[in-house]
Backbone bond lengths (Angstrom), bond angles and torsions (degrees), N, CA, C in turn:
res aa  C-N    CA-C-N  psi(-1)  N-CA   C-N-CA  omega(-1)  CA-C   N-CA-C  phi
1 X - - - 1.447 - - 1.524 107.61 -
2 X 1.371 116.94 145.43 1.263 124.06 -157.72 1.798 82.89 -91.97
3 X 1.844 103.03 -177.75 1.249 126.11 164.14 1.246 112.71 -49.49
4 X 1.604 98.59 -72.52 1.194 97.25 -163.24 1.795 119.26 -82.85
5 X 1.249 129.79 14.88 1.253 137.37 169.18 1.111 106.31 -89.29
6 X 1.343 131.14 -12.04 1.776 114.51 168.44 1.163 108.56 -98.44
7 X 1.529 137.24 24.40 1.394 115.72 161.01 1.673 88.27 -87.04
8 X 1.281 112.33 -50.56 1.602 115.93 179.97 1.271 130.41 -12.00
9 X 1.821 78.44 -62.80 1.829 86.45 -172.54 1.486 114.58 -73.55
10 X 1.690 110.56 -25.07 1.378 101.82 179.48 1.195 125.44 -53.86
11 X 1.585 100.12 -45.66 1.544 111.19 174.93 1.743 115.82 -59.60
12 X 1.080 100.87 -39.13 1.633 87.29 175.84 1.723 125.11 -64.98
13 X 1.378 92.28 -32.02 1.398 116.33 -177.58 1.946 103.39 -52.61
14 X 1.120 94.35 -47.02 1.453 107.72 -162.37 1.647 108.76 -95.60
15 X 1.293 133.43 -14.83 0.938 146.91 136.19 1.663 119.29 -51.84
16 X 0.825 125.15 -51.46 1.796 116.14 155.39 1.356 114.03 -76.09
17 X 1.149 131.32 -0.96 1.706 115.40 155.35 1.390 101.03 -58.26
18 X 1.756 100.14 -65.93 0.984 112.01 -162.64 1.914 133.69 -35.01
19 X 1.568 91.82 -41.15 1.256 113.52 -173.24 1.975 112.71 -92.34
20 X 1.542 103.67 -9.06 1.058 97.40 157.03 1.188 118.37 -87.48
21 X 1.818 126.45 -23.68 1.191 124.35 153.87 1.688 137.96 -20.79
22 X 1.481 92.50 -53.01 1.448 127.90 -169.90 1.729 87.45 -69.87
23 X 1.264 117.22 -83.48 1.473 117.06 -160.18 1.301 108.16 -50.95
24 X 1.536 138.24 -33.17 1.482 134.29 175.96 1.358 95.92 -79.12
25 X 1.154 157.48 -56.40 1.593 144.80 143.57 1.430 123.76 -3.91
26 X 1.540 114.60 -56.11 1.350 113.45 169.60 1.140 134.86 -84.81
27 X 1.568 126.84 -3.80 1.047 154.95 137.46 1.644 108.95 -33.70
28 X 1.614 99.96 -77.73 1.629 108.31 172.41 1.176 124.90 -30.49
29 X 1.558 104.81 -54.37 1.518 105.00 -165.70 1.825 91.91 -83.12
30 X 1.250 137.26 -44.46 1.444 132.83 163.98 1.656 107.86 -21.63
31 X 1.330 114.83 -45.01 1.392 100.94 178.11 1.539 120.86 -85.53
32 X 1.579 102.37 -25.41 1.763 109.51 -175.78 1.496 94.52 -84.36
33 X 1.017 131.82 38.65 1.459 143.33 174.30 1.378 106.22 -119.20
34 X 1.480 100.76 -75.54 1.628 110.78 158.12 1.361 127.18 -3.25
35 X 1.783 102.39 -70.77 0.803 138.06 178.12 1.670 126.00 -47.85
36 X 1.382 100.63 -41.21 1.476 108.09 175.50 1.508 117.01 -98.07
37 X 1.522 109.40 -2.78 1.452 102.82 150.43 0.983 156.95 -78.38
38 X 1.612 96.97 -18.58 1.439 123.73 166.19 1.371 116.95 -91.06
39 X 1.272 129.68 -29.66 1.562 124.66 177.77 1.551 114.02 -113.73
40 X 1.633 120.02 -18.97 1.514 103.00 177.18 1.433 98.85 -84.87
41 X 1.442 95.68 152.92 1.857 127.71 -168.79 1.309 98.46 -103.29
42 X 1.170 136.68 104.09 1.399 121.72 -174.53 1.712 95.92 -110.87
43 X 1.493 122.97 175.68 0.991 121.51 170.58 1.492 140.42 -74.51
44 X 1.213 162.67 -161.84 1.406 129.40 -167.46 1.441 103.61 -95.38
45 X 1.344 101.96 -30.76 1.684 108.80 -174.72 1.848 104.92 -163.68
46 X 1.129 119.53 161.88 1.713 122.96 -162.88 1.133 86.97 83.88
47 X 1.696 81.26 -169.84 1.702 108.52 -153.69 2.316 110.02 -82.70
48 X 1.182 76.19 142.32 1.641 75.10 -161.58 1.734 103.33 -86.68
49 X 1.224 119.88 16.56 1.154 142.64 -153.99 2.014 88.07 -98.17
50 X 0.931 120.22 -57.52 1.107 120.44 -176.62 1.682 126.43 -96.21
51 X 1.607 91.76 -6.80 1.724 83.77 172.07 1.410 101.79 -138.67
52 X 1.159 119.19 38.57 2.074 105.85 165.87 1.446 109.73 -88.55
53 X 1.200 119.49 -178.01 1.339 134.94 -159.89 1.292 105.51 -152.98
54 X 1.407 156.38 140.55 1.250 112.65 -25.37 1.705 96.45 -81.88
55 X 1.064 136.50 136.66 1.419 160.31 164.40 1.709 93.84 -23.92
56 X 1.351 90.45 -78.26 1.863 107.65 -164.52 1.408 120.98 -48.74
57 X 1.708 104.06 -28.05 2.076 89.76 159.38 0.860 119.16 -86.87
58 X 1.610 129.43 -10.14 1.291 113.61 162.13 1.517 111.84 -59.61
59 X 1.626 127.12 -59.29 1.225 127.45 176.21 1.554 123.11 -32.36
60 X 1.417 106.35 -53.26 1.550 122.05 -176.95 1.485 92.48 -61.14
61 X 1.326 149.62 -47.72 1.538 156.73 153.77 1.520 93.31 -16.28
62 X 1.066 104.65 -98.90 1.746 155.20 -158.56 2.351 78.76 -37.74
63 X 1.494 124.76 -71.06 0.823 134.08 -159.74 1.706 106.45 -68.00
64 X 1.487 121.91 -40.36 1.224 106.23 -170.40 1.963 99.74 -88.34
65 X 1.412 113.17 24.31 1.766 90.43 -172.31 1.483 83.73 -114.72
66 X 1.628 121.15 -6.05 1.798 118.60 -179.02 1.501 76.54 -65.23
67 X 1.671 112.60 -66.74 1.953 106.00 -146.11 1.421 91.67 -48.85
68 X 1.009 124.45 -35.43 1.716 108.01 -163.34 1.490 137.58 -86.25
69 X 1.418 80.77 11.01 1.674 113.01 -179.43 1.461 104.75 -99.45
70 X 2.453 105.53 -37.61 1.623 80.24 176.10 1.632 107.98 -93.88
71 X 1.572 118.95 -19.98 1.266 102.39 157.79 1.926 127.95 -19.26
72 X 1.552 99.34 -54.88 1.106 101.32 -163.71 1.981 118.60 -70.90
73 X 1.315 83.25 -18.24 1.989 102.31 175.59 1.335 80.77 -57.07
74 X 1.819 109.66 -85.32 1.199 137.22 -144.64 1.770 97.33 -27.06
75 X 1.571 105.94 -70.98 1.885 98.19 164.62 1.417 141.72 -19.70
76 X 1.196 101.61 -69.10 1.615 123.95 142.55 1.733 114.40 -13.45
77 X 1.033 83.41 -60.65 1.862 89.51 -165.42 1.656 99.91 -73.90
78 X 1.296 106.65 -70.30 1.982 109.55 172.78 1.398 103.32 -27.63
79 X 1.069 117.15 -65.26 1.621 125.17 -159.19 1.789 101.42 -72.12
80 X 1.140 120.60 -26.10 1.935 108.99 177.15 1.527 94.09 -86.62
81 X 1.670 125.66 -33.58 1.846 111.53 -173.90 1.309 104.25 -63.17
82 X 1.543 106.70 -41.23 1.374 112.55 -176.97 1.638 138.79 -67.50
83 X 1.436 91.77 -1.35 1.546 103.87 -155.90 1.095 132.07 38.23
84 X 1.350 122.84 53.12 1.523 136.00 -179.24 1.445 112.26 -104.75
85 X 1.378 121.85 110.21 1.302 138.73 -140.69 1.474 86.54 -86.08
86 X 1.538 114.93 -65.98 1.698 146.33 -165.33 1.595 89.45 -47.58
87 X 1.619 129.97 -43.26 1.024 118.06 -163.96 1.686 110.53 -96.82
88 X 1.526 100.08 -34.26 1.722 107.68 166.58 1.586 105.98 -40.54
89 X 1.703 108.89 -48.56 1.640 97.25 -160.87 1.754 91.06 -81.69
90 X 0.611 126.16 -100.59 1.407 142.96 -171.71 1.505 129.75 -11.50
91 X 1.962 98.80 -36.24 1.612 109.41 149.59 1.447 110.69 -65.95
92 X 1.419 136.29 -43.05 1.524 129.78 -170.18 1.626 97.87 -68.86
93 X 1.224 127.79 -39.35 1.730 123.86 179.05 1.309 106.61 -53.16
94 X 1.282 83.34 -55.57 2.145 87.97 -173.29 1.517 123.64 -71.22
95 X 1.434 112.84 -24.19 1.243 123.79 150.61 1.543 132.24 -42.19
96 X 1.564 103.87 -52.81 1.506 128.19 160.14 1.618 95.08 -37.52
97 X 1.321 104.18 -95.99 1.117 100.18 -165.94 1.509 128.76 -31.50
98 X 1.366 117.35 -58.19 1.307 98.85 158.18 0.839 131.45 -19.18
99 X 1.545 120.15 -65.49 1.957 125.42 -176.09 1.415 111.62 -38.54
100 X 1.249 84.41 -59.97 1.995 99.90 176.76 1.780 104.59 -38.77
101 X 1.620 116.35 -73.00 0.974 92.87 -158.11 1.345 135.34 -102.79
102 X 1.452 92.17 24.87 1.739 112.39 140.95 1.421 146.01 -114.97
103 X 1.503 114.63 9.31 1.193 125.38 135.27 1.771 120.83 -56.65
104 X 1.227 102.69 -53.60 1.982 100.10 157.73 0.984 123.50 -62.22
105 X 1.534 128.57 -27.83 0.925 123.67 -172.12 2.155 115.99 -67.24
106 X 1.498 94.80 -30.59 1.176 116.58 -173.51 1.638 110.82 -90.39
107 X 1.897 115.90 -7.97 1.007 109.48 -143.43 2.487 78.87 -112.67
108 X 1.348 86.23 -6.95 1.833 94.13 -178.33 1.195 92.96 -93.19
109 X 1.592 123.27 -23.44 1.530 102.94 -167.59 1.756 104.92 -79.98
110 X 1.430 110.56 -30.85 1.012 115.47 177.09 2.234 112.41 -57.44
111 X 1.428 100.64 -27.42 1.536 78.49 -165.01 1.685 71.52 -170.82
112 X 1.695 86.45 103.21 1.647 110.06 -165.21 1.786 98.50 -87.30
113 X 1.141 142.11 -23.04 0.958 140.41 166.84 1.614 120.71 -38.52
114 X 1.181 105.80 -38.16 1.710 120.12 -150.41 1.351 88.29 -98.75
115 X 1.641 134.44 95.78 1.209 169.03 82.20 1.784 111.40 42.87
116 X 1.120 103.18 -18.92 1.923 108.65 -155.52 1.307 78.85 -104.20
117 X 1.127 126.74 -77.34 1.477 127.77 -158.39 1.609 103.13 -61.99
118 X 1.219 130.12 36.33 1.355 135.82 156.80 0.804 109.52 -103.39
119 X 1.883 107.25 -58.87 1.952 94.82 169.60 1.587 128.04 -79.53
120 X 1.043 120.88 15.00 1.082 138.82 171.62 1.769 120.65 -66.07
121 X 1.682 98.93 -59.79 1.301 123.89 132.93 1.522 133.76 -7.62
122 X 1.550 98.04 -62.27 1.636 97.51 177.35 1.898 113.74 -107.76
123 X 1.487 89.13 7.96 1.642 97.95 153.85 1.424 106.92 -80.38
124 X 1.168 132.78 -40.85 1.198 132.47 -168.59 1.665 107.88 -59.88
125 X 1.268 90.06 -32.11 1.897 103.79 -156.38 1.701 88.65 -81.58
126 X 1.032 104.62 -67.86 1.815 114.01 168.19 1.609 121.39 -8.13
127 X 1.542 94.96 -55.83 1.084 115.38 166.79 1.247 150.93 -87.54
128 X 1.491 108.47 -16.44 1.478 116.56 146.50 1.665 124.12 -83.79
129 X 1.378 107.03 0.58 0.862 104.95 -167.51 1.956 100.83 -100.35
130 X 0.877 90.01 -12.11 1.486 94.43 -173.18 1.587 114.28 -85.44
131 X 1.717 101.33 -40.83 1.620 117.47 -171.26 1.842 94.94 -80.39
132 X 0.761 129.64 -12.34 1.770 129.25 174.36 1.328 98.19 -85.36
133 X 1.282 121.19 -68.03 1.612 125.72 171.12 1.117 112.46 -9.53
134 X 1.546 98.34 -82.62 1.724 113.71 -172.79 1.316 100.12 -54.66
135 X 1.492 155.29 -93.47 0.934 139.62 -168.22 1.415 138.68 -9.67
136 X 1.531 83.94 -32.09 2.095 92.39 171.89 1.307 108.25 -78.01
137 X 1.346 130.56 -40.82 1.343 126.34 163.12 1.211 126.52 -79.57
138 X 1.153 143.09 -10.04 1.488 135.33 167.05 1.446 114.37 -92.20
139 X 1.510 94.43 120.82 1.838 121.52 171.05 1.892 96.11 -35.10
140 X 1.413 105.64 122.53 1.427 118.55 158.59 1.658 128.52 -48.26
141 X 1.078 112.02 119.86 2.018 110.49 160.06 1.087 100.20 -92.49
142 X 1.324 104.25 130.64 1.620 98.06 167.07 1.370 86.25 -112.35
């Protein structure tokens, strides 16, 4: 292996931690999602911000989709020092998604009635979950 192929590989190396990070992360919160569909009580309609029950899975919700938002920088950043193209594109997709499905996520808490922005939610997840995926299997450009 040459010089300059082991900064490469490190970065790639460490770029699929990373992104296996991400997918057992989105998994997690896939279930602490789960989770709050079946046991949080939200109110029938308005903002669910002031009347769900139990509070704390929403939080435990609400808290693991921040880390996974900076997880998703954190990628971002490895992959532009690194010049990792495969991970530039594919972290910014999966990043998206994130946005997506916690901008809904925030956008049901606001007005728990509205049904769409739930699945909206697991479009988001769908979709980050897919663009991290692929990245673990697709050969790098640097």
């Amino acid at each position: 292996m040459t010089e300059s192929q082991a900064p490469a590989t490190e970065t790639t190396e460490r770029l699929r931690r990373l992104g296996l990070m991400m997918i057992g992360s989105l998994l997690i919160e896939f279930l602490a999602g789960m989770a709050n569909t079946f046991w949080l009580e939200t109110p029938e309609s308005g903002s669910g911000w002031s009347g769900s029950s139990p509070m704390w899975l929403v939080m435990v919700h609400i808290i693991l989709g921040a880390l996974l938002l900076l997880l998703g920088i954190w990628i971002l950043v490895v992959a532009r020092k690194g010049k990792s193209r495969t991970w530039l594109n594919m972290g910014a997709f999966g990043f998206l998604g994130i946005l997506i499905a916690f901008a809904a996520g925030n956008s049901f808490m606001s007005d728990v009635s509205n049904d769409a922005v739930s699945f909206v939610m697991s479009v988001g997840l769908a979709v980050a979950l897919f663009f991290y995926s692929f990245g673990l299997f697709k050969k790098d450009s640097l």
